[in-house]
C-alpha positions in Angstrom: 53.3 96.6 100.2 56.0 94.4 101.5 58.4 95.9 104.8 61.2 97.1 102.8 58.9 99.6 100.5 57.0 100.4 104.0 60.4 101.6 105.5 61.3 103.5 102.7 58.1 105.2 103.4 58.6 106.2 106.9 62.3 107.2 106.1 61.0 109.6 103.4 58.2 111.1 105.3 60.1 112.0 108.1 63.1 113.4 105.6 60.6 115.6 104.5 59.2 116.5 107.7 62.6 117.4 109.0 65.2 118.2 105.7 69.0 118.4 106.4 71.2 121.1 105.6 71.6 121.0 101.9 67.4 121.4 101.3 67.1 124.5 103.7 70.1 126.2 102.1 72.7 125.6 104.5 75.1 123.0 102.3 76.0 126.7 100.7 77.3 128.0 104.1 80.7 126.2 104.2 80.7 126.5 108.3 77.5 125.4 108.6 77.6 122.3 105.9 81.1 121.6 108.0 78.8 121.4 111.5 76.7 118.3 112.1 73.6 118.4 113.5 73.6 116.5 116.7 69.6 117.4 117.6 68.7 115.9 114.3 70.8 113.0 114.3 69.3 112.0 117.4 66.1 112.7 116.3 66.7 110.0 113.3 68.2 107.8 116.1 65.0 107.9 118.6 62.2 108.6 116.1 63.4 106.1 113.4 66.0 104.1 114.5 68.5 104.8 111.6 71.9 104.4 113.2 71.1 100.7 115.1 69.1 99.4 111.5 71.3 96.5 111.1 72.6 96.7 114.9 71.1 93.4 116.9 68.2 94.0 119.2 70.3 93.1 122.1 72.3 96.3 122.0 69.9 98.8 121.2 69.4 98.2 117.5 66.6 97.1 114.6 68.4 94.1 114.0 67.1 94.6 110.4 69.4 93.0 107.1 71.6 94.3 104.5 68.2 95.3 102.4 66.6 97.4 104.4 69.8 99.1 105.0 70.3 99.6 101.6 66.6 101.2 100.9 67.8 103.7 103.8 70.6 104.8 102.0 68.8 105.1 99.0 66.4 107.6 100.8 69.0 109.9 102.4 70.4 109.9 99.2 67.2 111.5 97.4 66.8 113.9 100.5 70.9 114.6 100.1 71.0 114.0 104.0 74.5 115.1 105.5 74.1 112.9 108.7 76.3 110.5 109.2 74.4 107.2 108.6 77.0 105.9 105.9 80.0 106.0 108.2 78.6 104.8 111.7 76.5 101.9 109.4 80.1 101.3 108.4 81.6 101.2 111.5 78.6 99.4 113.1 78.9 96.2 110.8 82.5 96.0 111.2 82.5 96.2 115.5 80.1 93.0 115.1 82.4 91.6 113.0 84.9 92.1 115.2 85.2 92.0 118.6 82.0 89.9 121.2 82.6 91.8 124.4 81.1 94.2 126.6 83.2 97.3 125.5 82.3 96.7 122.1 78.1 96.4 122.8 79.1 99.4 124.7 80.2 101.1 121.7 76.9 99.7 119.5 74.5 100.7 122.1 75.8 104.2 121.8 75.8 104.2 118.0 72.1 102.8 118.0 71.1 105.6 120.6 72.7 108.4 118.3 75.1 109.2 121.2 78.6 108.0 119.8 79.8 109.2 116.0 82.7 106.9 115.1 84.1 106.9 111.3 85.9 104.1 109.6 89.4 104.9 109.0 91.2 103.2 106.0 92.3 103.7 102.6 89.6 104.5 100.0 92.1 104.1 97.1 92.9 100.7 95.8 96.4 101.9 94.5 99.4 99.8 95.4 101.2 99.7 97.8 98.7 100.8 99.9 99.7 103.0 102.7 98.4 102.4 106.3 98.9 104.2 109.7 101.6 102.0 111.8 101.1 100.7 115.4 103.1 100.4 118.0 103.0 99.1 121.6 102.9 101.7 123.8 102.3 102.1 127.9 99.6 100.7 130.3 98.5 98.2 127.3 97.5 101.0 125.1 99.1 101.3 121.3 100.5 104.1 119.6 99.6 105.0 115.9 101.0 107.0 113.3 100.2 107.6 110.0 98.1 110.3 107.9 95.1 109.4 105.8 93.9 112.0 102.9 90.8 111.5 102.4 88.0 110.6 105.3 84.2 110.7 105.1 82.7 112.4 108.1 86.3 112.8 109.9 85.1 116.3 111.3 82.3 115.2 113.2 83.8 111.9 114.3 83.7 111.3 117.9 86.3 107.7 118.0 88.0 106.6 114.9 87.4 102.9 114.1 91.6 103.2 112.3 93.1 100.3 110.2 96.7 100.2 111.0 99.6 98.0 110.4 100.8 96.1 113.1 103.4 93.4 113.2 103.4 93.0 109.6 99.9 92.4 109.6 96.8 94.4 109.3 94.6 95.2 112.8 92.0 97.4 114.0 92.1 99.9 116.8 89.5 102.5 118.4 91.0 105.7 119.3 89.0 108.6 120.8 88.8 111.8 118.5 89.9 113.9 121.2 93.0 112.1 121.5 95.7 115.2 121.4 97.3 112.9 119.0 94.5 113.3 116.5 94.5 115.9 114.0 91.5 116.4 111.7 92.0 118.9 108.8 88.3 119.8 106.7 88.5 119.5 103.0 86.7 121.6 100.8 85.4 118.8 98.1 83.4 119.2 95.4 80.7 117.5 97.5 79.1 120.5 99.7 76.8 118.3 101.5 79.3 115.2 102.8 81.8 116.7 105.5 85.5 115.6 104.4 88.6 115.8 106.5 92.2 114.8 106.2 93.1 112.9 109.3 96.7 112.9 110.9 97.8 110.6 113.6 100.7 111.2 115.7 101.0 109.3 118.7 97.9 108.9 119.1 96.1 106.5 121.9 94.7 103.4 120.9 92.6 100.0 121.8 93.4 97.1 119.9 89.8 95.6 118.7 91.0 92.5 116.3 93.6 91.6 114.4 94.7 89.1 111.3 91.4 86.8 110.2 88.9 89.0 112.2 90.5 92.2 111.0 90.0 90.8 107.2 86.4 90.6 108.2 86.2 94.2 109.6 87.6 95.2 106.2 84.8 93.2 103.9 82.3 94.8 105.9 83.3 98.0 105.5 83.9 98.2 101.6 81.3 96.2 101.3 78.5 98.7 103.3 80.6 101.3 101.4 80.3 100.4 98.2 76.4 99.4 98.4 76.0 103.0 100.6 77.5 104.8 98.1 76.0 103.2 94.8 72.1 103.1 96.9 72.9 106.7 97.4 73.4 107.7 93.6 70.5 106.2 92.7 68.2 107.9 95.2 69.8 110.8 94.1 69.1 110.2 90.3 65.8 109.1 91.3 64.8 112.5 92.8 66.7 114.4 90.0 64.4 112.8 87.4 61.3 113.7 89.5 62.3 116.8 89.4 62.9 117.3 85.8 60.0 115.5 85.0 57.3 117.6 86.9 59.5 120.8 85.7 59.0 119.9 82.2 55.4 119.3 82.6 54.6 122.9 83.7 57.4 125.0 81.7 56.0 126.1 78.3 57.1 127.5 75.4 55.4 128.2 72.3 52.2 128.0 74.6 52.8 124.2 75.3 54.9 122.5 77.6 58.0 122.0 77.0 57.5 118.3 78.4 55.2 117.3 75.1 58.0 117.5 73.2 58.9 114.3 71.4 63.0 115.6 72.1 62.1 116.0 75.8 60.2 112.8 76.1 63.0 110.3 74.8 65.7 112.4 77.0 62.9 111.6 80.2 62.6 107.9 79.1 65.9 106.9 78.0 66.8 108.6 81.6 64.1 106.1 83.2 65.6 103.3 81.6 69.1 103.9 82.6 68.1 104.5 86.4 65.7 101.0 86.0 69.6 99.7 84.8 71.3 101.3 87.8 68.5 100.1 90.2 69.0 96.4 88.8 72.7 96.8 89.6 72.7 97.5 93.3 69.7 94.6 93.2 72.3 92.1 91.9 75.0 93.8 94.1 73.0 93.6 97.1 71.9 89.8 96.3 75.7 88.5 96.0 76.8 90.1 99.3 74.4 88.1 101.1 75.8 85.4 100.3 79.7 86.1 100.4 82.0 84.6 102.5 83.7 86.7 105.7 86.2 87.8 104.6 84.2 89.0 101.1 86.3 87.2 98.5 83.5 85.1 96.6 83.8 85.6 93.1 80.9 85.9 92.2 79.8 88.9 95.3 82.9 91.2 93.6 81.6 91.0 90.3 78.0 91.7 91.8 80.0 94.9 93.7 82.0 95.3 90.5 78.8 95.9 88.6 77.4 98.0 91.1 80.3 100.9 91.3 80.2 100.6 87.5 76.8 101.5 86.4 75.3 103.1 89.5 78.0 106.0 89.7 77.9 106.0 86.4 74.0 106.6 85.9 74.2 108.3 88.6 76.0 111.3 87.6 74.6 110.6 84.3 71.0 111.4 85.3 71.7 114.5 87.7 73.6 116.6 84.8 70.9 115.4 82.3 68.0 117.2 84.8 70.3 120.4 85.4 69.8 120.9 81.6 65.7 119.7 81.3 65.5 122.8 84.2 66.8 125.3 81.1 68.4 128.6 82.7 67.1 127.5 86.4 68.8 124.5 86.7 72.1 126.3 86.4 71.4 128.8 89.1 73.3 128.4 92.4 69.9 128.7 94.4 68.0 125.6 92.5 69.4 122.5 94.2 69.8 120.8 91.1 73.3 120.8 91.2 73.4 119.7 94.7 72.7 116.3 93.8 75.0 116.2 91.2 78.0 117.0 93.1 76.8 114.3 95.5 76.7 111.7 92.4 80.0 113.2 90.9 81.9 112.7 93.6 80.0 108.6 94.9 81.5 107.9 91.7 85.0 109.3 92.4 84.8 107.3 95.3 83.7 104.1 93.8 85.8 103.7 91.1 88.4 106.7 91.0 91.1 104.3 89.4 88.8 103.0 86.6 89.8 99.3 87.6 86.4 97.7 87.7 86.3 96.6 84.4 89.2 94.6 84.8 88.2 92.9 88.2 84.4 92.1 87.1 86.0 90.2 83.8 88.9 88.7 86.5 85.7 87.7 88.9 83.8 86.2 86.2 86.8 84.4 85.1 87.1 82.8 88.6 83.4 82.1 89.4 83.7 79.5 86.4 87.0 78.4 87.2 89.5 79.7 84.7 92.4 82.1 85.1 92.3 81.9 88.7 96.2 83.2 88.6 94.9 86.8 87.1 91.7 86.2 89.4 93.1 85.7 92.6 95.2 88.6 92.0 92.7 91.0 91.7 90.1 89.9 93.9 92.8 90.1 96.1 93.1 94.1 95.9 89.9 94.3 97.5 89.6 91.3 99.8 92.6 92.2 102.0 
């Protein structure tokens, strides 16, 4: 058993041992699927490490790689855990990226300890023109932001906002404290009842400048990049435990005094599912493979059509897999109680968040194109929409 299968093994155990909100029932209680649990998440922080897993030793973390983090997701998403390991894993790569000074392995040593909460804040959309928060110089060396951003994972639990803003006519990052009176946080109800949403409106609000220009750029790759390997590891631990499911439910059901799962209909359904997950799993492989090797600021050719790939086929499987076991559960699976549909939402709306503007196509053929040296005009311009 190598260490990556061994840490998924630890992760799931203790998942089980101590389930988030959406297994005991609470993801249906909108307050309470709005509320994060700060016990647990430092439970996950002292017991297992989870927020530091890629953090370096030196401040507090596992100093682990972009693998092991990746198997993590994939277990929170089978267990449908509404902590906030995607965000601060987000926000984690990009402050090592960014900034080498004390208030920054401040910042990670809180993160790794389960203490500090901090969400990225940037456009999810890759739309044009893409609309960012402004900064402006303000008093004692501080900077002032406004702006307004739809759509934030997480926002209603953050404690600091890691917020990419506009500055000078040039793209920067700044940490501003949640509590800021110049932060406003609205929750969203989303289809999702087990991810906290929030609409987050900036009005003045206080800010430190972390990096700016090239650094900045390298912030951004690591967060879409975590993102969209979080997102797509997370749809297929979800499809992976919605297929369990199905599977040992059609192996008990029976009708016509056999079960239903020794039906040849019902046994193609479960295998062509397999296959399709084995496809999705292969995906985030590749996906995973080409990041590690990208450049800083994540414009590689070949890494966007690995990450192309991935938002493809593993949203797409994804929500492929969890509808398909809502109906191999018959009359159960469509019951509010059964949690069937709890992973679906959570695959339904990864995929949204991958590839809401169906443009992945386009930049894996543009990618290709430019790995092998032609049409590096219709290349460059797409890579760009994700580099920047």
């Amino acid at each position: 058993m190598d260490d990556i299968e061994q840490l998924r093994q630890v992760v799931r155990a203790h998942l089980e041992r101590d389930p988030g909100a959406a297994l005991r029932g609470g993801a249906l209680d909108p307050a309470e699927a709005r509320r994060l649990d700060r016990d647990r998440w430092r439970r996950q922080a002292n017991e297992l490490g989870l927020p530091g897993v890629r953090i370096p030793e030196e401040y507090g973390g596992a100093g682990m790689g972009l693998a092991e983090e990746v198997a993590v997701h994939t277990e929170l998403g089978r267990a449908l855990d509404d902590g906030p390991f995607l965000t601060t894993s987000l926000v984690a790569a990009a402050l090592v990226a960014l900034a080498d000074d004390e208030a920054n392995h401040g910042r990670l040593r809180r993160i790794a300890a389960g203490d500090l909460v901090a969400v990225p804040v940037l456009p999810i959309e890759e739309k044009f023109p893409l609309e960012y928060p402004h900064a402006k110089a303000g008093t004692g060396g501080d900077f002032e932001i406004q702006g307004e951003l739809p759509c934030v994972v997480d926002a209603t639990a953050a404690d600091a906002l890691l917020v990419l803003a506009e500055h000078h006519g040039h793209h920067a990052f700044f940490w501003v404290d949640a509590s800021d009176p110049g932060v406003e946080v609205v929750p969203l109800a989303t289809l999702d009842l087990t991810r906290r949403m929030g609409a987050v409106r900036l009005t003045g609000a206080r800010a430190e400048l972390l990096a700016e220009d090239d650094r900045a750029r390298a912030g951004v790759a690591a967060i879409r990049q975590g993102a969209i390997l979080g997102m797509s590891a997370e749809c297929v631990g979800a499809a992976e435990r919605a297929l369990e499911m199905a599977v040992d439910y059609v192996k008990v059901r029976t009708q016509f005094g056999r079960p239903i799962g020794s039906f040849q209909a019902v046994k193609h359904k479960c295998a062509d599912l397999l296959v399709s997950l084995e496809r999705a799993r292969s995906a985030l492989s590749v996906a995973v493979r080409s990041v590690q090797h990208n450049d800083a600021i994540g414009r590689r050719p070949e890494s966007l059509a690995g990450l192309a790939v991935a938002r493809m086929y593993c949203g797409r499987i994804g929500a492929e897999i969890t509808r398909e076991a809502i109906h191999l559960h018959g009359g159960i699976g469509f019951t509010w109680e059964h949690p069937a549909h709890l992973y679906y939402r959570r695959a339904v709306s990864n995929r949204q968040l991958l590839d809401s503007t169906g443009q992945q196509p386009r930049l894996l053929t543009a990618s290709v194109l430019a790995a092998h040296g032609e049409d590096t005009q219709l290349a460059s311009f797409y890579a760009g929409k994700v580099g920047r």
